[in-house]
C-alpha positions, 0 to 999 in steps of 0.5 A: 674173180678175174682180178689176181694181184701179184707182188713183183719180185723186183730191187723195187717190188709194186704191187701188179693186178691182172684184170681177165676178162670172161673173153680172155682177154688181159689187162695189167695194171701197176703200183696204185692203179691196181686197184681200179679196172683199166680205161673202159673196162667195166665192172659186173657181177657174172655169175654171182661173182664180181667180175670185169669185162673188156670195151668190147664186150662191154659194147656188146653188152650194150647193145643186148648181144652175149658177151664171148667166152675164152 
């Protein structure tokens, strides 16, 4: 899944969620915006799992072309 979510050691600890998308790229949202994908990122299943994807790889999905891989 490309969603891992993180309690941060912290004097006043929030919760953390890494969104990864198939291209490598990175997101992290915090406290109650951890549990929604970033602005633009989209949400899909990939390889039979639920998985997300970045602006621009949601573009090209868009547009037909193969999404990069890391």
């Amino acid at each position: 899944m490309g969603i891992t979510y993180e309690l941060i050691d912290v004097p006043y600890p929030y919760l953390s969620a890494i969104y990864t998308c198939p291209c490598g790229k990175h997101a992290v949202r915090h406290a109650a915006e951890a549990g929604s994908p970033p602005p633009g990122w989209e949400e899909h299943v990939i390889e039979d799992s639920e998985q997300v994807i970045c602006p621009a790889c949601a573009r090209r999905r868009a547009e037909g072309k193969a999404p990069p891989t890391a």
